[in-house]
VMD Tcl script that draws the C-alpha trace (Angstrom):
set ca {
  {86.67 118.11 45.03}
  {84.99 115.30 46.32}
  {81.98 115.92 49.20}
  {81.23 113.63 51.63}
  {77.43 112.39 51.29}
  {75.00 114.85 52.86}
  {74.22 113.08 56.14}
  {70.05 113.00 55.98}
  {68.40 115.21 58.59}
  {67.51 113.18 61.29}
  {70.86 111.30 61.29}
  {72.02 114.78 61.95}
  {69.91 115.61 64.79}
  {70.50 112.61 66.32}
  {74.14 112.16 66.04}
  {74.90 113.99 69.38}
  {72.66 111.77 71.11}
  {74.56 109.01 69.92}
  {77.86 110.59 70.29}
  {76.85 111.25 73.84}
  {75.70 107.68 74.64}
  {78.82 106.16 72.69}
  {80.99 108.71 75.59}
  {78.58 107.52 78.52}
  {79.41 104.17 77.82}
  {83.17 104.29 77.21}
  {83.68 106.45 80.25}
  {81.17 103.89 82.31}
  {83.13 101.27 81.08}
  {86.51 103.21 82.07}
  {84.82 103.58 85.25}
  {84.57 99.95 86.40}
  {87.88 99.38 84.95}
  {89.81 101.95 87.26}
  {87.87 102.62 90.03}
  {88.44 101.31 93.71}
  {86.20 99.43 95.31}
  {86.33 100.07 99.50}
  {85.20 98.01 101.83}
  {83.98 99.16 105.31}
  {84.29 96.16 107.47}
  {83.25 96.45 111.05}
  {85.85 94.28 112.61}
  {89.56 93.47 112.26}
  {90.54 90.02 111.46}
  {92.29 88.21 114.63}
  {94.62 86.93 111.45}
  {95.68 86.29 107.49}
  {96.28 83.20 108.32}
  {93.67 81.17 106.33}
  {93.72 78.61 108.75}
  {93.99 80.55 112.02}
  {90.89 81.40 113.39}
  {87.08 80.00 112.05}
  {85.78 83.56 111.88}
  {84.32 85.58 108.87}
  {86.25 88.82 109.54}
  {89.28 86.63 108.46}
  {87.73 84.45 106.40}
  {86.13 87.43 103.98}
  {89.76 88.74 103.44}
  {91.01 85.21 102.96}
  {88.51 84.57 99.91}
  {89.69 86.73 97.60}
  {93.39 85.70 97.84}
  {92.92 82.17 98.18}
  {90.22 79.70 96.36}
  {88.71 76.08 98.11}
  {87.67 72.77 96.02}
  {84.15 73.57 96.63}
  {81.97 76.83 96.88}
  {78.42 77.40 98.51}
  {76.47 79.22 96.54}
  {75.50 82.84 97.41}
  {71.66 81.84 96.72}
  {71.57 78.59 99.25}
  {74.22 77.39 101.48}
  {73.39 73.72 100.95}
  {73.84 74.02 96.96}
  {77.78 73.60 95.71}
  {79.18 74.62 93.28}
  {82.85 74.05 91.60}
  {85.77 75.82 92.15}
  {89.09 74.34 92.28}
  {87.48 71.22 91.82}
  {84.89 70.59 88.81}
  {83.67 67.41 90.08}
  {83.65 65.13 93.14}
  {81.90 62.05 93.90}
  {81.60 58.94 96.03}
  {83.69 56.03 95.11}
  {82.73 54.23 98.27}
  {81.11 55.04 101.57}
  {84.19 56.05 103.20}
  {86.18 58.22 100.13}
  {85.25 60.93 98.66}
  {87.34 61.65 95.01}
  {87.90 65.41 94.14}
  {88.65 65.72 89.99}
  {90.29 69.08 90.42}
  {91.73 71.51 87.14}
  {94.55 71.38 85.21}
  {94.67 75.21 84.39}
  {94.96 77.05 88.12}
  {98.44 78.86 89.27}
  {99.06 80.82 91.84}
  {100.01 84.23 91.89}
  {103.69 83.46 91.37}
  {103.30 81.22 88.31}
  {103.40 78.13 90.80}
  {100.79 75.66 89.35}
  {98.51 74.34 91.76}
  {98.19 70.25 91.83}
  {96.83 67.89 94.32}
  {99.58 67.55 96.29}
  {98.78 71.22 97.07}
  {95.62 69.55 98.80}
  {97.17 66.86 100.53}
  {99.39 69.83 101.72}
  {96.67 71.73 103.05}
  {94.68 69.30 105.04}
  {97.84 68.28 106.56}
  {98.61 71.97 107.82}
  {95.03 72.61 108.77}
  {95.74 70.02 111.46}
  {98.77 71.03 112.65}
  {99.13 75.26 112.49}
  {99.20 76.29 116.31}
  {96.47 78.21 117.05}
  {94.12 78.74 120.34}
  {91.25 79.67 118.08}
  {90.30 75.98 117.08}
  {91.19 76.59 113.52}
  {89.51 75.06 110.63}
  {90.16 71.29 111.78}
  {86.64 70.61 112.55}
  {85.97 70.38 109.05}
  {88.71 67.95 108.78}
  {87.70 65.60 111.59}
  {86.23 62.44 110.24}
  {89.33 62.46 107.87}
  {91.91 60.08 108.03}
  {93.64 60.07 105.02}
  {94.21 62.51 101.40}
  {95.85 60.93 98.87}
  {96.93 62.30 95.37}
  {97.25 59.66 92.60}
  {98.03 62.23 89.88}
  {97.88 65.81 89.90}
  {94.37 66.41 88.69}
  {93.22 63.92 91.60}
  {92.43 63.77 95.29}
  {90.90 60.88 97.29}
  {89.90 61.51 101.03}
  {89.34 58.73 103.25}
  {87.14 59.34 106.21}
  {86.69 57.09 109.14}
  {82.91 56.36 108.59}
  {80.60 57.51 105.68}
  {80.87 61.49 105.64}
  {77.67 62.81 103.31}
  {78.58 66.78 104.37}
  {82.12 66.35 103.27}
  {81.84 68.17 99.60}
  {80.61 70.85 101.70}
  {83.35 71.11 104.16}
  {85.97 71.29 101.89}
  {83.89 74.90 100.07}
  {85.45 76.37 104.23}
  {89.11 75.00 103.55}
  {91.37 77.31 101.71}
  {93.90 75.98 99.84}
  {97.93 76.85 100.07}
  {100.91 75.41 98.04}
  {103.05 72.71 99.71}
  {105.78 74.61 97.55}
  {105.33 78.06 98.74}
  {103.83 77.26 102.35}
  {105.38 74.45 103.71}
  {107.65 76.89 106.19}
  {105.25 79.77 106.05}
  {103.97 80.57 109.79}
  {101.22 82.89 110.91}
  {103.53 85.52 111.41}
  {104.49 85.55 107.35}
  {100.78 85.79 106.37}
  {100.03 88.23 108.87}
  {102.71 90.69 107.63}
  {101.51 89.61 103.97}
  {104.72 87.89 102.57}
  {102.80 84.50 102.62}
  {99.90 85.64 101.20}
  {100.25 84.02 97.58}
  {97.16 82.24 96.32}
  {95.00 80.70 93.72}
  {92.27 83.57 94.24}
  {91.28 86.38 91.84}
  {93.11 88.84 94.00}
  {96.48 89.25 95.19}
  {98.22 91.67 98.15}
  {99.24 95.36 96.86}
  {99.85 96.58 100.39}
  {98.50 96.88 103.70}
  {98.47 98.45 107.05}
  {98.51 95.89 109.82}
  {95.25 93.96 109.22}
  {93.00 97.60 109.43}
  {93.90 98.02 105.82}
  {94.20 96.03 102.85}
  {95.23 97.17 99.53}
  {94.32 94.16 96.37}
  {94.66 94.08 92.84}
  {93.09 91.88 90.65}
  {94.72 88.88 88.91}
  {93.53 89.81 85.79}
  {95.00 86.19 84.25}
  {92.82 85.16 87.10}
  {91.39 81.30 86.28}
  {87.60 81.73 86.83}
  {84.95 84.30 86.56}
  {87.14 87.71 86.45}
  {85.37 90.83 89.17}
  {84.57 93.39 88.12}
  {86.49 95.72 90.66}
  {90.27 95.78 89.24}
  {91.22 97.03 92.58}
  {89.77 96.83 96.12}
  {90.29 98.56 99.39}
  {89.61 97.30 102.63}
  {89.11 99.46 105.71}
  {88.08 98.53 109.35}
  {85.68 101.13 110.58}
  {84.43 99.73 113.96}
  {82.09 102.54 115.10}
  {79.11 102.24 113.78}
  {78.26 105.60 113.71}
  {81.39 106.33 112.26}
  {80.92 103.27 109.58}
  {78.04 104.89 107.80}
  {79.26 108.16 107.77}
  {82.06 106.87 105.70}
  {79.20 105.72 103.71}
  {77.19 108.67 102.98}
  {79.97 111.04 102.65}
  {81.27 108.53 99.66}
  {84.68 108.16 101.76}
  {83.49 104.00 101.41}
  {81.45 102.65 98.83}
  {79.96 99.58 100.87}
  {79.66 98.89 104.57}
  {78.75 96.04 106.61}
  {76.73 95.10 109.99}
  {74.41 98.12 109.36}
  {73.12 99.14 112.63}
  {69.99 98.03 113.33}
  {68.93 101.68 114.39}
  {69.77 102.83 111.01}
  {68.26 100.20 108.32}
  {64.74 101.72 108.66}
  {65.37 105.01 107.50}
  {68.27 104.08 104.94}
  {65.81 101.60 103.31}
  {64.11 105.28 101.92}
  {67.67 107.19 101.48}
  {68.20 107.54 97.81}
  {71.69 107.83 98.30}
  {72.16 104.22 99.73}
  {70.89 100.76 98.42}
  {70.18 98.50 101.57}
  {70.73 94.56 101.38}
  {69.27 92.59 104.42}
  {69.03 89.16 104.62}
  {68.63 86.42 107.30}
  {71.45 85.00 108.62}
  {72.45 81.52 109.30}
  {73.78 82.74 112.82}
  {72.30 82.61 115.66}
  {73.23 84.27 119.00}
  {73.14 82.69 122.34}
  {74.43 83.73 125.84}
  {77.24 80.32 126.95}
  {76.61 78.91 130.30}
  {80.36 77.68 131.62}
  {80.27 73.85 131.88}
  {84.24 74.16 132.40}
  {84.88 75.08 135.67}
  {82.63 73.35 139.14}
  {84.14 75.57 142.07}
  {83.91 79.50 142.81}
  {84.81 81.95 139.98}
  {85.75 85.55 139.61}
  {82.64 85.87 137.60}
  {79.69 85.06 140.29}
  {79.63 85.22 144.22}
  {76.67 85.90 146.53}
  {75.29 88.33 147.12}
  {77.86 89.89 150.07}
  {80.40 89.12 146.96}
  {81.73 85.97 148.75}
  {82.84 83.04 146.12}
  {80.03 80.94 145.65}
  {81.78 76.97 146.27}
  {79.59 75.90 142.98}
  {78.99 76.79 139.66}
  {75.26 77.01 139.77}
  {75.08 76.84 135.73}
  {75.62 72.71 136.62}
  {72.00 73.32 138.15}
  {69.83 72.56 135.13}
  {66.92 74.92 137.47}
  {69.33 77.52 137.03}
  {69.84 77.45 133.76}
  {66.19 77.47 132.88}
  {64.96 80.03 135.04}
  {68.05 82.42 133.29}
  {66.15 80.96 129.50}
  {62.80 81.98 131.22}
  {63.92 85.58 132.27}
  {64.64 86.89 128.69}
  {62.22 88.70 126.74}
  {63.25 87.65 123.40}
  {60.65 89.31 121.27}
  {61.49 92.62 123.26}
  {65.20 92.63 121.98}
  {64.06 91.59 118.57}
  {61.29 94.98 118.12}
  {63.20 97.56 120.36}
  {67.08 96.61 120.73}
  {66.98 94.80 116.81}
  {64.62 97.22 115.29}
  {62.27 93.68 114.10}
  {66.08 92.76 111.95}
  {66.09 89.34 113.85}
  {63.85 86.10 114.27}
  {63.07 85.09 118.03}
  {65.00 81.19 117.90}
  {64.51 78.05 120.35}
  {66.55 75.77 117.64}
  {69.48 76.67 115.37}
  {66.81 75.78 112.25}
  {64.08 77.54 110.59}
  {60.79 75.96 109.79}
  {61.14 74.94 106.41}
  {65.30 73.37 106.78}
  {66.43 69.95 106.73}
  {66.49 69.61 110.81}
  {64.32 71.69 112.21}
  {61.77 70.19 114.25}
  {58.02 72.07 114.92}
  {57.97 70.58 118.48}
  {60.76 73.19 119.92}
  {59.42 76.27 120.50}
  {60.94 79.18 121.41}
  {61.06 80.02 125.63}
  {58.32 81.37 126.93}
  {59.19 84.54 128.86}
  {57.82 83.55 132.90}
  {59.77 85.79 135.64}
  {57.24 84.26 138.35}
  {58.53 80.74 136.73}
  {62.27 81.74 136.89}
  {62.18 83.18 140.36}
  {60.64 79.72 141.44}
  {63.22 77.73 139.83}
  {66.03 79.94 141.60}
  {64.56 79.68 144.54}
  {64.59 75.69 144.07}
  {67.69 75.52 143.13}
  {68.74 77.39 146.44}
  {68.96 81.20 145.36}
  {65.98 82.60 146.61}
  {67.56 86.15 146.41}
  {69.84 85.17 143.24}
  {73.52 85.86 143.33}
  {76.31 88.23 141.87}
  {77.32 87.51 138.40}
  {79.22 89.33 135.50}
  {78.33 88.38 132.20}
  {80.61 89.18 129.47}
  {80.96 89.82 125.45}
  {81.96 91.46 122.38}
  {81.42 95.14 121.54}
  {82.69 95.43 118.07}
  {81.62 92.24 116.45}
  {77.79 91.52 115.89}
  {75.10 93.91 115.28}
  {74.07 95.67 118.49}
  {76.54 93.26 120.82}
  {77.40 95.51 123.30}
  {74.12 96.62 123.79}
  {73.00 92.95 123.72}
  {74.95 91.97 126.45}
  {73.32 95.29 128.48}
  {69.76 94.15 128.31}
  {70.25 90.88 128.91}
  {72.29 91.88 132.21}
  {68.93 94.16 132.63}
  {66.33 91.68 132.18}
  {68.36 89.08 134.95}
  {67.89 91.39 137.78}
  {64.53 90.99 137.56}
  {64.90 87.48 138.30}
  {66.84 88.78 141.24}
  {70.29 88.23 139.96}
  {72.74 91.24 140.35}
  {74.78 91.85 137.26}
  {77.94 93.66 136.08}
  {78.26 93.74 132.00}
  {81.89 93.80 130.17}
  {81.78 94.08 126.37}
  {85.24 94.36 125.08}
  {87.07 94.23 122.02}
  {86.58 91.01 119.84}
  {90.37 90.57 119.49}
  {90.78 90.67 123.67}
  {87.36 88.90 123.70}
  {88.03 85.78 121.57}
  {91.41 84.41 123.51}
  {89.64 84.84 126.66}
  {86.26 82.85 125.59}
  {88.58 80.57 123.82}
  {90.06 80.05 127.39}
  {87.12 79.35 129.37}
  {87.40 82.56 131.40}
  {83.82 83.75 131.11}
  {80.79 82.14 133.08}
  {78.03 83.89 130.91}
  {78.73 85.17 127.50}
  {77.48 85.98 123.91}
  {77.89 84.20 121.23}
  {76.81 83.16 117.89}
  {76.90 80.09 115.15}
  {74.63 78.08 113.19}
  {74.47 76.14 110.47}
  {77.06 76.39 107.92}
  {75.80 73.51 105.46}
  {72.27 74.85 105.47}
  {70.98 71.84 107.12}
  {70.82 70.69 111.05}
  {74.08 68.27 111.70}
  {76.46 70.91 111.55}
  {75.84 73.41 114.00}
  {75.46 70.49 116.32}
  {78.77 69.42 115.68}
  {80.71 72.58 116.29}
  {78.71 73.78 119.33}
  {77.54 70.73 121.11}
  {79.85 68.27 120.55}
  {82.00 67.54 123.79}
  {85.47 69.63 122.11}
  {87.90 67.35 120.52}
  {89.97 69.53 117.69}
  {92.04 66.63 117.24}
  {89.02 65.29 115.47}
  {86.92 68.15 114.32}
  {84.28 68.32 117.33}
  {83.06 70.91 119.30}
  {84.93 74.10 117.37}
  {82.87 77.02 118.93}
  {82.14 75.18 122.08}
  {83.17 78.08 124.38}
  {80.94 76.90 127.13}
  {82.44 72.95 126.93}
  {79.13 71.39 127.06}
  {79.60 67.65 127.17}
  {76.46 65.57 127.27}
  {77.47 61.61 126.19}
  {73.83 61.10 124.93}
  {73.96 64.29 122.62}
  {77.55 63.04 121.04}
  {76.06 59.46 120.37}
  {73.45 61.14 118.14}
  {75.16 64.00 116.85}
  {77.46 61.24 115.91}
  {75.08 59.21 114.38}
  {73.89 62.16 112.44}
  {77.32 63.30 111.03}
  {77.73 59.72 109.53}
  {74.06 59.33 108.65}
  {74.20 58.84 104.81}
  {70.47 58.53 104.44}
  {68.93 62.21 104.20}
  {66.20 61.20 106.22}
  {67.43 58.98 109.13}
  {70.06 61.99 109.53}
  {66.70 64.59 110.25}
  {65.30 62.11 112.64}
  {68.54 62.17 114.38}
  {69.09 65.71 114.36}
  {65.90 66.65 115.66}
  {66.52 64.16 118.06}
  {69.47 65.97 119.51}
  {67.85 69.84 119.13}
  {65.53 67.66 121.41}
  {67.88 67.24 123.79}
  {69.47 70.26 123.39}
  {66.02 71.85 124.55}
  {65.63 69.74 127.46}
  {68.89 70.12 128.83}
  {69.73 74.46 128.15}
  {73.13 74.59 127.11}
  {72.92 77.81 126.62}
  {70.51 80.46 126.13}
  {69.29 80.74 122.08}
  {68.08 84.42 121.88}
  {67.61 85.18 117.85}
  {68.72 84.37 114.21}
  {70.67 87.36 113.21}
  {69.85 89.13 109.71}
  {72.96 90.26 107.78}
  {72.67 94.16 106.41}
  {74.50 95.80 103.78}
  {74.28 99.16 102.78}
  {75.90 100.55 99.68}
  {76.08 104.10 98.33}
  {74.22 104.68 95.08}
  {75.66 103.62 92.07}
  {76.42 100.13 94.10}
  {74.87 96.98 95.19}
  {75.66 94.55 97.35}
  {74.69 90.49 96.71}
  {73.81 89.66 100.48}
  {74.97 86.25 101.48}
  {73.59 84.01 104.54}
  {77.05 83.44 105.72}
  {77.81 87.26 106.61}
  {81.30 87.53 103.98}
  {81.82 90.96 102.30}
  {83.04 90.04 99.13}
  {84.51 92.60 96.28}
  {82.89 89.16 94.15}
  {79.36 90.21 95.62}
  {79.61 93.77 94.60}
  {77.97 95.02 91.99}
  {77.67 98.63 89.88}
  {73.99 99.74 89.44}
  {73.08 102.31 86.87}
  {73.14 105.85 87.51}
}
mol new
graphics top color blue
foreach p $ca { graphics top sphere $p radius 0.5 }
foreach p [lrange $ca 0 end-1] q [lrange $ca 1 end] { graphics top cylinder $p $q radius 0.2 }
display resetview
């Protein structure tokens, strides 16, 4: 009989090391393979229509369905990278030509061509929606052409440097498969067919979300074969999902919290600044009385005193910013005057941030004719920003010092947005900032007198219009030269001091928290992305 060869001794001790390592990393491997990945999000999306509403609850669920031409990169906003496209350039100072690939389908086994693109700017346009959509991206645009499939040439109206950049927010649909699809079809998920490494299993209204991955998917395959989404919008209730492993990463961490779970060695925190920042909207809509603010025996004022510029500063003198920043934000925010940090492409040393001067802001009432203030009700959101609600309850505080007697509604996001969209607030909370990781573009969506027909003014609730700041913010957008386009949009933040739009309060920081055995990649634009997920070692 023939023996095997004796296997020499320390082979033999050490084989059930190996054996056991060789099982830890097939059953690791297995692991990532089948496991779930859930998502606690903090707020439901107001749609699944891509194009719908400019907001990141729906545009986080949107990016892993659908893909754009361009993609920011998780590391810096202003650096692109490909996606749909693998190269772009300038072929003259008003067209921009898109080389896009020749290997991308969508999930039915539609191929995706440039058509597809012309397709999609044209809808982005024209899908009814109150929320001011994605056309501001869109609005120096006047033309998309397709000369072949693998190309697409967009003609703007003047020279457009930012416009590779805009097209990384601009999901793209088939002509094919969308042409007749409404809101209604992606909201109930039959439209919901895209280019993206994910496709729709199930879900349950827009609170859950059941994906599977495309696994002939055309780019960089995640990890996660399957993901879960699930809208959570207590905090409190958020990371207890979290710790008792019911979720496996959460979002909008509460401020109250990150301190302590930065030493938990069940959870793996990821904070990072934001590019938002939040600022209470004066209403520039509406001159005569409001439901919002009377005197103080609650008759209608006849005037909107936020058209009194005195008014409007002495409210920017009466908050304590660097109190809401260490007590309400837990020191998870930045004090901001300006929409920039130092150190950006825009931001300009000579705006500081408000001094806080109640003696000052009485004074200026008092000018302005409200010696004893007046009755006002100052609204927003309690389930969409870290600390919101409570937000909008200090700041309400901190007025009546000023002598201003105050009634604070926060209310759901999805009853808030319709009615800011509406112009039925006089003094509210919101946030934006710079999406392109320089100056011009937070300028254009929140100070630009609104026009969606052409891209301006997209999140301005408040309907500032100031001629001055649209000549330069217009100058700016078309500015090809990097540095004639900083003069011009310090120029405006400027103005934008001078004249108080609105009340800047603080740049937001984005936290993440993830149960051990996870990590998530923060990102400056606030998305929770399966992509961004990653599995740490036990």
């Amino acid at each position: 009989m023939l023996r095997a060869p004796a296997m020499p001794r320390r082979l033999a001790l050490a084989a059930p090391l190996l054996l056991a390592a060789g099982m830890a990393r097939t059953m690791a491997q297995t692991t990532a393979e089948t496991q779930v990945l859930r998502l606690g999000y903090r707020t439901e999306p107001t749609s699944l229509d891509p194009h719908y509403h400019n907001a990141t609850p729906s545009s986080q669920i949107a990016q892993h369905i659908f893909n754009t031409l361009t993609v920011q990169s998780t590391a810096s906003l202003a650096k692109l990278e490909p996606s749909l496209a693998v190269s772009w350039r300038s072929i003259d100072p008003t067209t921009w030509e898109f080389t896009l690939r020749n290997d991308v389908h969508f999930t039915d086994g539609t191929k995706f061509v440039a058509d597809d693109v012309v397709f999609t700017c044209q809808r982005v346009r024209s899908v009814p929606t109150p929320m001011g959509g994605y056309r501001n991206y869109l609005g120096p645009v006047v033309g998309v052409e397709a000369p072949d499939e693998t190309t697409v040439r967009v003609h703007t109206d003047a020279p457009t440097p930012l416009l590779p950049i805009a097209m990384s927010r601009i999901f793209i649909l088939s002509r094919k498969l969308h042409a007749t699809a409404t809101t209604e079809a992606f909201n109930d998920g039959s439209a919901l067919i895209g280019t993206g490494p994910y496709r729709l299993v199930s879900a349950s209204g827009m609170n859950r979300l059941e994906l599977q991955r495309k696994d002939d998917t055309w780019g960089t395959r995640p990890i996660w074969p399957r993901v879960s989404t699930r809208v959570i919008g207590n905090d409190a209730s958020r990371l207890a999902a979290l710790l008792a492993s019911d979720v496996d990463v959460i979002e909008t961490v509460p401020t109250q919290d990150a301190g302590w779970l930065a030493h938990d060695p069940r959870v793996n925190l990821s904070p990072i600044v934001s590019q938002r920042v939040m600022y209470f909207w004066f209403d520039w809509l509406n001159h005569g009385p409001s439901p919002n603010y009377s005197d103080n025996d609650g008759k209608p004022l006849e005037r909107n005193p936020f058209l009194d510029l005195r008014v409007r500063q002495a409210f920017n003198m009466s908050i304590d910013r660097r109190a809401i920043v260490e007590r309400l934000m837990e020191g998870f925010a930045l004090p901001a005057g300006q929409f920039m940090r130092p150190g950006e492409p825009g931001y300009d040393p000579a705006v500081k941030v408000e001094r806080y001067d109640l003696d000052a802001a009485r004074k200026l009432l008092a000018e302005a004719g409200f010696p004893h203030g007046f009755r006002l009700t100052i609204h927003g959101p309690s389930d969409r920003w870290n600390n919101d609600g409570r937000v909008v309850a200090t700041v309400a505080q901190m007025l009546t010092r000023i002598g201003i007697t105050t009634k604070a509604e926060a209310l759901p996001f999805a009853i808030y947005v319709p009615r800011e969209s509406h112009g039925d607030f006089s003094f509210h909370l919101s946030g934006a900032g710079s999406w392109t990781g320089e100056g011009s573009a937070a300028l254009v969506d929140t100070l630009a007198t609104q026009d969606l027909s052409k891209g301006w003014g997209g999140v301005n609730r408040g309907r500032y219009s100031n001629p001055e700041m649209d000549r330069l913010i217009d100058a700016a957008a078309h500015t090809l030269d990097d540095a004639r386009r900083e003069q011009l949009v310090v120029a405006a933040t400027e103005l934008m001091a001078r004249d108080v739009p609105f009340v800047l309060l603080y740049q937001e920081m984005n936290i993440w928290a993830a149960r051990k055995g996870f990590r998530y990649i923060a990102r400056h634009d606030e998305r929770t992305l399966a992509m961004n997920t990653a599995r740490e070692p036990t």
